[in-house]
LUMMI-105126 format. One record per residue: residue number from 1; x, y, z of N, C-alpha, C in turn. Coordinates in steps of 0.02 Angstrom, whole numbers. Example, Ala and Ser with C-alpha at 12.3 -4.5 7.8 and 13.67 -1.06 7.14 Angstrom:
1  660  -284  390  615  -225  390  660  -165  390
2  642  -112  354  684  -53  357  645  2  394
This chain:
1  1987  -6449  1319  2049  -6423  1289  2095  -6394  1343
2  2166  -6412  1341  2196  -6385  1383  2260  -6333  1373
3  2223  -6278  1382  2259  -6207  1355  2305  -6187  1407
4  2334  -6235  1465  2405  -6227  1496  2460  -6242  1443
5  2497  -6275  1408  2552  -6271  1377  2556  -6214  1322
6  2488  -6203  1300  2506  -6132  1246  2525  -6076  1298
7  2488  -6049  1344  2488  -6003  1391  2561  -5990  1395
8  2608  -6066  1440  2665  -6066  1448  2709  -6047  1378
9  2674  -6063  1332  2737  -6032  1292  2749  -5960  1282
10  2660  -5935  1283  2661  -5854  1282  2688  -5790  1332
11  2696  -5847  1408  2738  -5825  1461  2788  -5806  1423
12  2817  -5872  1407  2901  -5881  1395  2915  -5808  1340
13  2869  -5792  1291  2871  -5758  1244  2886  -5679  1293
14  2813  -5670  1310  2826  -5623  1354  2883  -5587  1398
15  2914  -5657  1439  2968  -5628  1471  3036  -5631  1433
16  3039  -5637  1369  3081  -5602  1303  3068  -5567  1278
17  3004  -5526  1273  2995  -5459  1235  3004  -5424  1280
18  2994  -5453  1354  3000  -5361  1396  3096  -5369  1411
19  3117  -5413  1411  3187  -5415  1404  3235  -5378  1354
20  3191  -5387  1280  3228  -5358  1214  3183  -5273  1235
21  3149  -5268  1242  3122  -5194  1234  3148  -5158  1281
22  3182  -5191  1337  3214  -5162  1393  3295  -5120  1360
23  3330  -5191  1313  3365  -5186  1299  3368  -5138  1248
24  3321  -5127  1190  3324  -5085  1151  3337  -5012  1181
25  3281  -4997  1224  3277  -4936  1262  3341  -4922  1292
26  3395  -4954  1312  3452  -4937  1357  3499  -4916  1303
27  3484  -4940  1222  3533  -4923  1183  3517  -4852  1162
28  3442  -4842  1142  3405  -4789  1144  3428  -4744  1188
29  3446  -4743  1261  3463  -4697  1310  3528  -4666  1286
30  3584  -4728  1272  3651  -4696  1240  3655  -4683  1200
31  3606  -4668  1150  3618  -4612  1100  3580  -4571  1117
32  3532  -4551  1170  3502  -4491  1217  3584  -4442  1214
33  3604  -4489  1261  3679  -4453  1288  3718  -4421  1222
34  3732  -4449  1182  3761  -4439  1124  3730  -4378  1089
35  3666  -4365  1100  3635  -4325  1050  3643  -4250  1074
36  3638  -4265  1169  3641  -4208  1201  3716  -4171  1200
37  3754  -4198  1207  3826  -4187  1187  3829  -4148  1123
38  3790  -4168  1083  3802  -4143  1000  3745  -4082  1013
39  3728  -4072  1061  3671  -4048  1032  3618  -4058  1000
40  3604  -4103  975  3571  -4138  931  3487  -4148  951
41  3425  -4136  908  3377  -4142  914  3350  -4224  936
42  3317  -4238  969  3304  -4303  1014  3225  -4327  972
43  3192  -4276  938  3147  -4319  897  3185  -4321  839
44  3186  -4366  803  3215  -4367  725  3174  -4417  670
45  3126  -4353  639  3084  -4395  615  3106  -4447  549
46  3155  -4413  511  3168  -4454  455  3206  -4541  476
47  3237  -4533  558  3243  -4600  575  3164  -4660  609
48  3145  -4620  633  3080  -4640  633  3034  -4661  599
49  3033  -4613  543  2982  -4648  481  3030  -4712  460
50  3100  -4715  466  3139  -4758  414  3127  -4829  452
51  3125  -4824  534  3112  -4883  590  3028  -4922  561
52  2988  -4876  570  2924  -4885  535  2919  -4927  474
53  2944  -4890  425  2917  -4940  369  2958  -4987  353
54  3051  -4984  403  3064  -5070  401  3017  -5122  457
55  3010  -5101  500  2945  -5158  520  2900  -5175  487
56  2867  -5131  476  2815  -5164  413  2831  -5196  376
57  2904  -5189  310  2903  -5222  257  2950  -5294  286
58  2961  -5296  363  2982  -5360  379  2920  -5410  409
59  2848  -5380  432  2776  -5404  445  2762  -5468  400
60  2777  -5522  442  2719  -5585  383  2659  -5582  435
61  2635  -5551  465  2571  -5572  487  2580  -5602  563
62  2526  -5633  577  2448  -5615  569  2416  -5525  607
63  2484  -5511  643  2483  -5432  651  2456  -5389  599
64  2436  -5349  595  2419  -5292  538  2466  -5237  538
65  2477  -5214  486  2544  -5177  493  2525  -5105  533
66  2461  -5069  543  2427  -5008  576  2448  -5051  639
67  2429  -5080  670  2442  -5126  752  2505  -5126  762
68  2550  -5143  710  2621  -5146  736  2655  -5085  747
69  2616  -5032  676  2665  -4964  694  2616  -4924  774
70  2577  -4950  783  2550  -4926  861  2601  -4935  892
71  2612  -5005  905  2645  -5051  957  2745  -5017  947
72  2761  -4988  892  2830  -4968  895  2825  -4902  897
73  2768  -4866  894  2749  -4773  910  2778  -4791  991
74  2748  -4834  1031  2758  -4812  1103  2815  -4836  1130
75  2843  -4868  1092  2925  -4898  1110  2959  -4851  1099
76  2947  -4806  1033  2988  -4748  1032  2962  -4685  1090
77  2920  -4698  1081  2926  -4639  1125  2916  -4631  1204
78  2950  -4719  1207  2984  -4722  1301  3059  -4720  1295
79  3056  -4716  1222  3139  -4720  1224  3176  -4643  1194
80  3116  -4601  1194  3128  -4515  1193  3121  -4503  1245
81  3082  -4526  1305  3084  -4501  1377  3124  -4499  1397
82  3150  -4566  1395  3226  -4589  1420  3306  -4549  1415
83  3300  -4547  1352  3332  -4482  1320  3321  -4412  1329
84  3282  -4389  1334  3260  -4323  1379  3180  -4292  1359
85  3156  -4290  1420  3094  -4258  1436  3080  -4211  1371
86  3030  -4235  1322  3002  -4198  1263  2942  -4185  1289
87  2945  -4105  1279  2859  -4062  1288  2835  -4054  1208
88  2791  -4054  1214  2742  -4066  1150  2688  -4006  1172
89  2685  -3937  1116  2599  -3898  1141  2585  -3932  1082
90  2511  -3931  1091  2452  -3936  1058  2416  -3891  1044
91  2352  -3859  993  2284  -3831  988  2258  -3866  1028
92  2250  -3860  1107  2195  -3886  1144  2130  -3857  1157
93  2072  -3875  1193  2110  -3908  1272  2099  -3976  1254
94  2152  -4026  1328  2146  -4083  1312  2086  -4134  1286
95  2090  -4170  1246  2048  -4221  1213  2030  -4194  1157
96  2068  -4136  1125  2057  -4115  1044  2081  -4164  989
97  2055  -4144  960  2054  -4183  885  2136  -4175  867
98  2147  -4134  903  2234  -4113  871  2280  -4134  933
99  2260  -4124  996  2258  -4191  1072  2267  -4265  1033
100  2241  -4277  1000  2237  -4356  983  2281  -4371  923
101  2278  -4329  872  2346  -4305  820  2403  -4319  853
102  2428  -4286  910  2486  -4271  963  2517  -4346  958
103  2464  -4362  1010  2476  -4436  1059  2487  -4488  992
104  2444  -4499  942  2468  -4523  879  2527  -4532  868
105  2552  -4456  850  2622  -4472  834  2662  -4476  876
106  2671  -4433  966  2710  -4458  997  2695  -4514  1057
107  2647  -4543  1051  2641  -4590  1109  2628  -4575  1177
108  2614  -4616  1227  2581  -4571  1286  2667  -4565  1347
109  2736  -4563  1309  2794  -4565  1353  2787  -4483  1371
110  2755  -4436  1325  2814  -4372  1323  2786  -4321  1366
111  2784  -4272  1363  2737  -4233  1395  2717  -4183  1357
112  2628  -4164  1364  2596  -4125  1336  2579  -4057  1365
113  2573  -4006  1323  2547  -3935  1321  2470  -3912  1291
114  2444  -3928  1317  2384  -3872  1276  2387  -3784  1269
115  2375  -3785  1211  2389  -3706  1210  2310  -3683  1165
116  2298  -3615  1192  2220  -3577  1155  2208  -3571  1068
117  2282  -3549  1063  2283  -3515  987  2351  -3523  945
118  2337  -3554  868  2403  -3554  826  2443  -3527  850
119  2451  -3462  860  2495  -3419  873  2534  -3443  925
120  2476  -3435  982  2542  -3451  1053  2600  -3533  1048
121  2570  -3566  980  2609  -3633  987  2665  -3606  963
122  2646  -3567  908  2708  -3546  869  2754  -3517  913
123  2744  -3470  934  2779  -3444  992  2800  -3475  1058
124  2782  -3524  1083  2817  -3565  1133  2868  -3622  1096
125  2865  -3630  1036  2925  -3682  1000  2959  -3624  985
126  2962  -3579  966  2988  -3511  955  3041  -3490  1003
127  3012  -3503  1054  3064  -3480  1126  3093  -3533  1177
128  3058  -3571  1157  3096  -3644  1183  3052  -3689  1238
129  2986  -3635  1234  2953  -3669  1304  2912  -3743  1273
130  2921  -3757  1217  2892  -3828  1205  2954  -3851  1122
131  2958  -3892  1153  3028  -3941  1102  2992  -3950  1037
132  2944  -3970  1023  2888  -3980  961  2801  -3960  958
133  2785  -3966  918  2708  -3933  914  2687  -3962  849
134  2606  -3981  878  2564  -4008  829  2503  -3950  826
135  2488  -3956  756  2456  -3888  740  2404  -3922  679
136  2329  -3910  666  2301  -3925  608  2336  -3888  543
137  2321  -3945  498  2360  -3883  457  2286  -3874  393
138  2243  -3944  362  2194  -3935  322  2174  -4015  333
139  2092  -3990  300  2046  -4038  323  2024  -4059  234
140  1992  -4124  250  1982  -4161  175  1900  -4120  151
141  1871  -4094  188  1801  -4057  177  1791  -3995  176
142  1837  -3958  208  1846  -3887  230  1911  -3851  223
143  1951  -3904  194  1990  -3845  182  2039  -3828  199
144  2094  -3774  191  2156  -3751  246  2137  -3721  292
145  2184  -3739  353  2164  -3679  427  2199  -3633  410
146  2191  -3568  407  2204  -3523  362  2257  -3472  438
147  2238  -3485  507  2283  -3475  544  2354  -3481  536
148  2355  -3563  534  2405  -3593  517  2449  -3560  476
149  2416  -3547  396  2451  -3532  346  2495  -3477  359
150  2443  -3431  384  2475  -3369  396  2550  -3363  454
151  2518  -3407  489  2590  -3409  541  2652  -3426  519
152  2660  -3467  467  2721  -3457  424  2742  -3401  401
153  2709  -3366  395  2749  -3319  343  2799  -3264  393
154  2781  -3256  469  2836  -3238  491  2883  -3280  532
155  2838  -3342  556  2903  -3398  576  2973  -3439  541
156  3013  -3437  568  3077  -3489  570  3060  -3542  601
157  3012  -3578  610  2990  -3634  629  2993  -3675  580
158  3014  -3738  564  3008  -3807  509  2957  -3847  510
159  2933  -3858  453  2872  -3923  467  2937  -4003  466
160  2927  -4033  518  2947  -4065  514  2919  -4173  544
161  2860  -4141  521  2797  -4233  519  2729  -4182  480
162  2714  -4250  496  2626  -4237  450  2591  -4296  502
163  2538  -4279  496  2495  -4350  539  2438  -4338  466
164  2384  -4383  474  2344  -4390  435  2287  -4423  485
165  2226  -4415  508  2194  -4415  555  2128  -4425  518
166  2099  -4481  513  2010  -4475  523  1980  -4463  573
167  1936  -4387  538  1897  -4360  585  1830  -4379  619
168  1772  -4407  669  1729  -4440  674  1697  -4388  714
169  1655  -4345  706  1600  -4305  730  1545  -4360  781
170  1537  -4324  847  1483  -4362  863  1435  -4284  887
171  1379  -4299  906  1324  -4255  924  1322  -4266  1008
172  1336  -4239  1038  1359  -4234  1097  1301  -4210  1156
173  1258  -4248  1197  1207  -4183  1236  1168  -4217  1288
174  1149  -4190  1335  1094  -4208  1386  1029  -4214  1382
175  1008  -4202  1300  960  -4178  1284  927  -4206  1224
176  837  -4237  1201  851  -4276  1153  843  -4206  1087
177  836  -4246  1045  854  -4178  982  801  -4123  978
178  728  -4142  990  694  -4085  992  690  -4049  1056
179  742  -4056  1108  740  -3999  1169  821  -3958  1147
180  860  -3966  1078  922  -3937  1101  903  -3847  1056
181  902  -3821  1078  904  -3754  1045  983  -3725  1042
182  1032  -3752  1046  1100  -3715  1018  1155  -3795  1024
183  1191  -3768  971  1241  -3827  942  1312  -3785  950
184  1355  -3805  990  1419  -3786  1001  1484  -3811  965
185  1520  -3792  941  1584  -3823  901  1617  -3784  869
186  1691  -3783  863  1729  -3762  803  1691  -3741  746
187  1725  -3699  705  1692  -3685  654  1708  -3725  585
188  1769  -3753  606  1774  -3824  563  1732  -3877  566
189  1727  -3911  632  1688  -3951  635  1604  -3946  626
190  1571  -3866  661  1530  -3880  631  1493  -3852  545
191  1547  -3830  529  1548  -3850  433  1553  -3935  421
192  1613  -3952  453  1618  -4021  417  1530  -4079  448
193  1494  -4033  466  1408  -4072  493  1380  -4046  459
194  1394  -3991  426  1326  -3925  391  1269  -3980  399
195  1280  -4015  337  1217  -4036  309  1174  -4081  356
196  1221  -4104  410  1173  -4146  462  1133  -4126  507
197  1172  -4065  520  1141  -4019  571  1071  -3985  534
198  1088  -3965  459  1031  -3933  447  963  -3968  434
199  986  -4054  421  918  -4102  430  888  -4111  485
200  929  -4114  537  897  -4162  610  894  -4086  682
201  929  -4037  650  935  -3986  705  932  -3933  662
202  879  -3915  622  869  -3857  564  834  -3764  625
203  815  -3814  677  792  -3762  722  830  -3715  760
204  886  -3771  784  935  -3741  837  972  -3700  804
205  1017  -3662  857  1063  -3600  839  1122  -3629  818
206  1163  -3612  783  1254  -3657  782  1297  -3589  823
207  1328  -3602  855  1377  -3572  888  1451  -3581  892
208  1478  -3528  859  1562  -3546  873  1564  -3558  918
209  1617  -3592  952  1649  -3607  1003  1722  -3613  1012
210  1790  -3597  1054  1845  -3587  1041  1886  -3668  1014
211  1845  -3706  1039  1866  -3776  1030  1807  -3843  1051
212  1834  -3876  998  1772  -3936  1008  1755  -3953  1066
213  1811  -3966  1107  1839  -3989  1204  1789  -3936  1209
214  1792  -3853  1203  1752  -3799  1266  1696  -3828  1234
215  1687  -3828  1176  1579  -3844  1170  1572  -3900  1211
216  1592  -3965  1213  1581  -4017  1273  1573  -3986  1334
217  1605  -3965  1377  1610  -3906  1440  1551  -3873  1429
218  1530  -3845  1363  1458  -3802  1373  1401  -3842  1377
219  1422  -3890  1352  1334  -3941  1360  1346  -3975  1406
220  1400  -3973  1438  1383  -4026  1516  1346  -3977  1554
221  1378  -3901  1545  1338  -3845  1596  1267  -3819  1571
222  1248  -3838  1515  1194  -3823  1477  1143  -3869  1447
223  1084  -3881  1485  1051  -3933  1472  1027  -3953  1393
224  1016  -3863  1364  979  -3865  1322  1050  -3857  1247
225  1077  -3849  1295  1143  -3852  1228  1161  -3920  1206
226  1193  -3929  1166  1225  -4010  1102  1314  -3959  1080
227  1358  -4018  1097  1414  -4010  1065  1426  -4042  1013
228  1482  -4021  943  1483  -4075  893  1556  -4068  911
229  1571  -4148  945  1651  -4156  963  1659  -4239  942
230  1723  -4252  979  1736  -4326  957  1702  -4363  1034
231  1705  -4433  1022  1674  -4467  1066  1749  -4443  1140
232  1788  -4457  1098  1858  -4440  1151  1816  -4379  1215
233  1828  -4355  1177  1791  -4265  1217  1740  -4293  1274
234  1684  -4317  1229  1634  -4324  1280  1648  -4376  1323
235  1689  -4432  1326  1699  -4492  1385  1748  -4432  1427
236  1788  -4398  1397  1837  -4352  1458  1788  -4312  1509
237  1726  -4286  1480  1682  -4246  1528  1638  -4270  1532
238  1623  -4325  1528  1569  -4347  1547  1492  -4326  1526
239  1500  -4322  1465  1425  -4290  1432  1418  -4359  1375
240  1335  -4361  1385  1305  -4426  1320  1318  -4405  1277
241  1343  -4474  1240  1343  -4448  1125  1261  -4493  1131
242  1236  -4427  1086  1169  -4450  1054  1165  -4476  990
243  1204  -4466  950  1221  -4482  872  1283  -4479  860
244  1322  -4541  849  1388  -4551  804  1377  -4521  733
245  1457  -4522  684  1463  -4499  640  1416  -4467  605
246  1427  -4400  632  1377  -4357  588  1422  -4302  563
247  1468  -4319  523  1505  -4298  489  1480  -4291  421
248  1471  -4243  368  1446  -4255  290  1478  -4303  247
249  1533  -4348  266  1571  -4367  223  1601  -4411  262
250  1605  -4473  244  1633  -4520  277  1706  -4538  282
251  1730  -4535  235  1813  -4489  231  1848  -4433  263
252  1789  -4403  306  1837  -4352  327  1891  -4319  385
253  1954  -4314  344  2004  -4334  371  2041  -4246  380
254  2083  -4254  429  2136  -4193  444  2168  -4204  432
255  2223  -4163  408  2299  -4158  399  2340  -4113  465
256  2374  -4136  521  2411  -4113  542  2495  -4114  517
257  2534  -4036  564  2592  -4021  536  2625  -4030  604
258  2694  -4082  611  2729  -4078  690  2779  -4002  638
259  2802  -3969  713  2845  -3894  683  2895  -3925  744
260  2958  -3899  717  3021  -3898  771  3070  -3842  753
261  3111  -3842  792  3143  -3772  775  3214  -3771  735
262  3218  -3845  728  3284  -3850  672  3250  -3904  608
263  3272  -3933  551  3243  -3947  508  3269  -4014  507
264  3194  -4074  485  3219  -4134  482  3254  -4156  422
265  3295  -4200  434  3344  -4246  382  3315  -4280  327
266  3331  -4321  275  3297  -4335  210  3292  -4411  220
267  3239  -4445  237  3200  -4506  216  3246  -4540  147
268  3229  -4498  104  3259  -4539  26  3216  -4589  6
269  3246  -4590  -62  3214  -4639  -93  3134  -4600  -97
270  3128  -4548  -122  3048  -4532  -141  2996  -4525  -90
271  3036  -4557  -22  2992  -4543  32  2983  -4474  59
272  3000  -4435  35  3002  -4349  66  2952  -4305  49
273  2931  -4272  83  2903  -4193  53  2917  -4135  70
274  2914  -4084  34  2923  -4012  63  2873  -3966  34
275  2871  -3890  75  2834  -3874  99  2875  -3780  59
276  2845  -3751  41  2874  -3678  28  2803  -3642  16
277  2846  -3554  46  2798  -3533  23  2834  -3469  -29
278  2781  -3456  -64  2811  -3409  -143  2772  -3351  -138
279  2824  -3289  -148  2795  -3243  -174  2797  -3225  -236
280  2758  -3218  -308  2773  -3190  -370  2782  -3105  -364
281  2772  -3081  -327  2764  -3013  -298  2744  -2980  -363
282  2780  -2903  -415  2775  -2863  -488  2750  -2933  -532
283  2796  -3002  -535  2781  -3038  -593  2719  -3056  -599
284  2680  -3086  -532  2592  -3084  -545  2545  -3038  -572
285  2589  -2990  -559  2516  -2913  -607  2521  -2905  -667
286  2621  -2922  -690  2633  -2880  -749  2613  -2922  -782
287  2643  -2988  -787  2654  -3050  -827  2574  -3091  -832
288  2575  -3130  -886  2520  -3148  -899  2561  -3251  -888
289  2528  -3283  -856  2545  -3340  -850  2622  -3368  -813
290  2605  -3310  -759  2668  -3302  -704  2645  -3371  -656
291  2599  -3400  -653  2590  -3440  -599  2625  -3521  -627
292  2582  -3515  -698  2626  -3590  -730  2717  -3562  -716
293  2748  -3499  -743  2801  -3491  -751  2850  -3499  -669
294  2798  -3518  -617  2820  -3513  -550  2815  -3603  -542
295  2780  -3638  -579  2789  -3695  -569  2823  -3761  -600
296  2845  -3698  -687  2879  -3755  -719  2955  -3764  -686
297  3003  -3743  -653  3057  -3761  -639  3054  -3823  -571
298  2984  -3841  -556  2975  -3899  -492  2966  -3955  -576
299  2914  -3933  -636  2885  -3993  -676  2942  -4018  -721
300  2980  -3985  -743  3027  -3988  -793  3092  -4027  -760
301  3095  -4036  -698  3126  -4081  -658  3114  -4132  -601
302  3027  -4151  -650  3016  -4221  -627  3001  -4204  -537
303  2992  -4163  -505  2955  -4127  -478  2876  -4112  -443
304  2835  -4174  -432  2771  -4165  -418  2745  -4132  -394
305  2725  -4087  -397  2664  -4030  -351  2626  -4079  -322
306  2592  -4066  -257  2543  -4115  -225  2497  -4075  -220
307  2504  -3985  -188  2451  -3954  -167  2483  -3873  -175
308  2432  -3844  -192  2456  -3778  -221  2397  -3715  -180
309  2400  -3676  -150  2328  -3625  -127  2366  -3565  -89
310  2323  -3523  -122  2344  -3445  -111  2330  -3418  -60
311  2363  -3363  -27  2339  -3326  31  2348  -3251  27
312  2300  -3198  31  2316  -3130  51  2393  -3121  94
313  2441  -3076  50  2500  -3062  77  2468  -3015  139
314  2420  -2964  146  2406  -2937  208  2436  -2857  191
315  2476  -2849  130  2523  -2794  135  2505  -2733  77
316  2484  -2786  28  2434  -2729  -5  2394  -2759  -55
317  2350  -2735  -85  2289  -2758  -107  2314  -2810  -164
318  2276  -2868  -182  2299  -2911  -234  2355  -2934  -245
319  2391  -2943  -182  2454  -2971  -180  2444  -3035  -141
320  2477  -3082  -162  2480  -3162  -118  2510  -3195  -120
321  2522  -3232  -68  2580  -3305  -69  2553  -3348  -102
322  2580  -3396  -102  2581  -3463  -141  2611  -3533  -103
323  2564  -3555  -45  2602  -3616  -17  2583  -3664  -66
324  2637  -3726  -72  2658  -3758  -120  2698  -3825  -65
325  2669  -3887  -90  2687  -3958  -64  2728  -4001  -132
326  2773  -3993  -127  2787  -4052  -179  2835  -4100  -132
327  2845  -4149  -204  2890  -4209  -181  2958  -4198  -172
328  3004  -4235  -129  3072  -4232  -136  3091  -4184  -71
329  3159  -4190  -63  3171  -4159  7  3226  -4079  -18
330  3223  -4045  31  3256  -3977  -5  3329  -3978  -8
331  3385  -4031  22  3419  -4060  -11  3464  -4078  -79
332  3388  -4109  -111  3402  -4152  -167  3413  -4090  -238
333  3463  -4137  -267  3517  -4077  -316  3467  -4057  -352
334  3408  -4099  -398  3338  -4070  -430  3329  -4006  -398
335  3304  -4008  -332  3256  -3947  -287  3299  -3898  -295
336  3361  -3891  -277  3422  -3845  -251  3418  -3809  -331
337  3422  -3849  -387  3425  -3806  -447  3351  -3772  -479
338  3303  -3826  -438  3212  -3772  -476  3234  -3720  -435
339  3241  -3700  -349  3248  -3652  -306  3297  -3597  -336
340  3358  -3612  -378  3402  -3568  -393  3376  -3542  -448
341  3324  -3569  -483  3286  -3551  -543  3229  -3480  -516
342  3221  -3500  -490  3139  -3501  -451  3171  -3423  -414
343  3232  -3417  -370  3236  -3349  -353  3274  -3296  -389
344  3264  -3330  -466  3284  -3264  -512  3225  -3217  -540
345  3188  -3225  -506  3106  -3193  -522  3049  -3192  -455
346  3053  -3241  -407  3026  -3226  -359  3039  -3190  -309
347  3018  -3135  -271  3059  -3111  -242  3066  -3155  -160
348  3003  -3195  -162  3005  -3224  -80  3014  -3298  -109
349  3063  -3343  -103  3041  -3427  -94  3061  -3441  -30
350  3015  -3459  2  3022  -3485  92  3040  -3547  108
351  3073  -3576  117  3073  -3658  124  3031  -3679  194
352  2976  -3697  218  2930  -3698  256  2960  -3768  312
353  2990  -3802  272  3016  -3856  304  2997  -3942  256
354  3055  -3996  257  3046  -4049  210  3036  -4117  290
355  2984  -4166  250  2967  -4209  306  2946  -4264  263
356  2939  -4317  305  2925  -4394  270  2862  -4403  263
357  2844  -4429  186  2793  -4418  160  2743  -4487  214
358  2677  -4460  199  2644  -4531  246  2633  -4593  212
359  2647  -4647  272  2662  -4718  254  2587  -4720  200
């Protein structure tokens, strides 16, 4: 068989895609210029998601539409470089689960931050020392990061993306299972193992650790230690996975939040979500069925709740917020009139920030 004339055509192909992607990117640059002039924010997610799912719904194949939105994640985001140098912090250290969230959504053009703690991300998009930030926000097994939550309630920061991330636990170690006497990891991750750990490692110790990345670092220095991280982690330091997915649940997935410091634009068309948080403050104690009465002005206007969970206000006993996900962008004339409803009795409604719902 002679696979010279296909080859040649795939040349020919080749030296037209790096021609058009050249070209795209230079148009990409002049509206860099344009944006900086305006001032104007240089990630813009509601144009992004909108680039996204017209590729896809123009896809006949034999591509998969996950492959293609890879393949246009990193076009965009040589064509945000181009336009100006975007810093990105993270919950690191590098090769975190929220490291790989990042690069997900922005591609390997931009430049990254690892940072120790919620807080300090919040606070470097806060002051300008990082343009955007990816942050866990809740897990499909465990739950909300309850950091997170709380850091809203005194930030002016916007949620403005979501990633959606399957999580893959591996067992990480130098060691076979009956020499490891301590298991290192997050305290997410190693909940989201409980039950594996307590079959195959019922002996060993579990140990917090500040991040999945430092437990890797402890079992490279520790013979008798095991990290529960991603395989990512352990090829970065060079420590054996002894056991893949040992996760309880084969589904289990993260929810990350991108935050920026001005608020993204409206998707449309049903593609949106937003994000608030509520205080009922007197009406929760006095009133009897204050919580439905906090949610009929989202139901009564067609309105979907997606996710609803409470948090200690911190300020005095039996008092709490109410973060709240529904559909639709904060915008839309519906929202603007539940909200005008909604702060004749609440005393806090926060608008947390509205973003494009996932493909």
């Amino acid at each position: 068989m002679d696979l010279a004339p296909i080859r040649k055509k795939i040349d020919k192909l080749d030296d037209r895609l790096v021609e058009l992607v050249n070209r795209r990117l230079a148009l990409a640059a002049e509206i860099g210029k344009i944006k900086r002039k305006a001032g104007g924010e240089i990630f813009v997610p509601e144009r992004e998601d909108a680039v996204l799912r017209k590729v896809c719904s123009e896809n006949e194949g034999p591509i998969k539409d996950e492959a293609l939105r890879a393949i246009y994640r990193e076009i965009m985001s040589a064509a945000i470089a181009l336009e100006k140098p975007l810093l990105v912090a993270y919950l690191g250290p590098e090769a975190s689960n929220t490291h790989c969230a990042a690069m997900k959504k922005f591609g390997a053009s931009v430049d990254y931050h690892a940072m120790a703690t919620i807080e300090d991300i919040f606070t470097a998009v806060e002051k300008g020392e990082a343009d955007n930030a990816v942050i866990p926000i809740e897990n499909s097994t465990e739950g909300s990061v309850r950091e997170a939550l709380d850091s809203f309630v005194e930030s002016d920061l916007k949620i403005v993306g979501q990633i959606y991330m399957e999580i893959a636990h591996a067992l990480i170690t130098q060691s076979p299972l009956d020499k490891i006497e301590r298991v290192y990891s997050k305290d997410q991750a190693l909940a989201q193992c409980r039950h594996w750990l307590q079959r195959h490692l019922g002996h060993a110790q579990l140990v917090e650790a500040p991040s999945t990345t430092r437990a890797v670092q402890i079992a490279k220095e520790d013979p008798l230690a095991a990290a529960v991280a991603s395989e990512i982690a352990a090829a970065h330091h060079g420590v054996p996975v002894l056991v893949r997915n040992i996760q309880d649940k084969a589904d289990n997935t993260t929810r990350f939040f991108v935050l920026g410091r001005k608020p993204a634009g409206t998707v449309g068309g049903g593609k949106d979500m937003t994000s608030f948080l509520i205080s009922l403050g007197d009406e929760a104690s006095s009133h009897s069925g204050s919580l439905l009465k906090m949610l009929m002005p989202f139901g009564k206007r067609g309105i979907n709740l997606s996710k609803i969970e409470s948090r200690p206000s911190k300020k005095r006993p039996w008092d709490y917020y109410f973060f709240i996900d529904v559909t639709g962008h904060y915008e839309d004339p519906p929202m603007k009139q539940a909200l005008g409803e909604l702060k004749k009795f609440c005393p806090l409604v926060k608008w947390l920030g509205s973003y494009p719902a996932a493909n």
